[in-house]
VEXVOTOR-189829 format. One record per residue (C-alpha): x, y, z; residue in one letter. Coordinates in steps of 0.2 Angstrom, whole numbers, padded with zeros to 4 digits, always signed. Example, Ala and Ser with C-alpha at 12.3 -4.5 7.8 and 13.67 -1.06 7.14 Angstrom:
BEGIN
+0062-0022+0039A/+0068-0005+0036S/
! end
This chain:
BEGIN
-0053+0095+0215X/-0041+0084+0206X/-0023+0087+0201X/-0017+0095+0185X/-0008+0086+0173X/+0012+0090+0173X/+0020+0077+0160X/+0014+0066+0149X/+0023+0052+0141X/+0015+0043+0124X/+0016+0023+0127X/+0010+0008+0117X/-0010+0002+0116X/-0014+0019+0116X/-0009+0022+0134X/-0003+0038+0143X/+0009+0038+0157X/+0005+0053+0166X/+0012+0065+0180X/+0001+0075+0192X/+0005+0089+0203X/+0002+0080+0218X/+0016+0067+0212X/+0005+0055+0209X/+0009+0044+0192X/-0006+0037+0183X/-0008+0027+0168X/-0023+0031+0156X/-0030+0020+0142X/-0037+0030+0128X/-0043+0013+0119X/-0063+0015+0125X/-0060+0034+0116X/-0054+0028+0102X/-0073+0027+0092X/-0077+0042+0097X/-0078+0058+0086X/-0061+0066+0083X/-0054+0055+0094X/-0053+0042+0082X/-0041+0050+0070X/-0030+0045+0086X/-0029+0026+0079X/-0014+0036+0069X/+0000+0032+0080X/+0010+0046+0074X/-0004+0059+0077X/-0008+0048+0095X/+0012+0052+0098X/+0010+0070+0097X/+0003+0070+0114X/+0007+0085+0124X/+0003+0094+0141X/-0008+0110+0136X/-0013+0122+0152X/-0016+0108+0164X/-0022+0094+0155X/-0016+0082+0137X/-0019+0087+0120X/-0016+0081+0102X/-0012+0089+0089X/-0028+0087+0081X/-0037+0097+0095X/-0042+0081+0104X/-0038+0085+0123X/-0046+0076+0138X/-0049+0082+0155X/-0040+0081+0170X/-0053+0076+0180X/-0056+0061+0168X/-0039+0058+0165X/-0036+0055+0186X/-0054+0047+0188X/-0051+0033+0172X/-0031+0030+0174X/-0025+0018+0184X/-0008+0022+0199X/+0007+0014+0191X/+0011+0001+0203X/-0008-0006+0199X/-0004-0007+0182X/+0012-0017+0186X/+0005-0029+0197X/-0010-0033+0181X/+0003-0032+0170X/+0019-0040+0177X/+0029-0038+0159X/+0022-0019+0156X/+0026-0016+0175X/+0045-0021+0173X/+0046-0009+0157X/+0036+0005+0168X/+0051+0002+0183X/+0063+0002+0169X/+0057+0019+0162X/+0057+0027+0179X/+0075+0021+0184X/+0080+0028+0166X/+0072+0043+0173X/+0077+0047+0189X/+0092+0040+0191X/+0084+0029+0206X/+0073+0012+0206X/+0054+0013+0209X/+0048+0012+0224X/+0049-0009+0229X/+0060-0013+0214X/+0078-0018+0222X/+0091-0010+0212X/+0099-0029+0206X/+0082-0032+0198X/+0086-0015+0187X/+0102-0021+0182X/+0100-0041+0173X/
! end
């Protein structure tokens, strides 16, 4: 059974940072669902922004939701998306220290600073 979804955060390129129960945090791309059906009205990054938790998955504003089972199974773990993407990575550990207060796991607290 995979986890439900708990927080979802709207980033750039159509990416959702995302929080599951089981405190894992996942990153999903919606690019590949962007030329399907409803789903491409999401190319408006204003309607794409209205991202939202709904029971225990994401939904738009449009109606456009996803599964959690897809959005666990197709999202990458954060620290994966930071080692691809070295400058996404840093903004991703910058987000999480603006957010708890503490530096992501790995991340030295100097780095956080300059």
């Amino acid at each position: 059974m995979y986890p439900s979804v708990k927080a979802v955060k709207p980033l750039a390129d159509y990416r959702l940072q995302l929080l599951f129960d089981d405190g894992a945090r996942r990153v999903f791309d919606v690019t590949p669902w962007l030329t399907k059906g409803a789903f491409r009205e999401l190319r408006d990054g204003d309607l794409f922004r209205t991202a939202r938790i709904s029971f225990d998955t994401v939904e738009w504003a449009n109606g456009c939701d996803l599964c959690p089972e897809v959005l666990y199974a197709e999202s990458e773990p954060v620290n994966t998306m930071a080692a691809r993407r070295p400058s996404a990575g840093k903004a991703m550990a910058v987000a999480e220290h603006q957010e708890t207060g503490r530096p992501p796991e790995g991340v030295a607290e100097r780095s956080m600073n300059g």
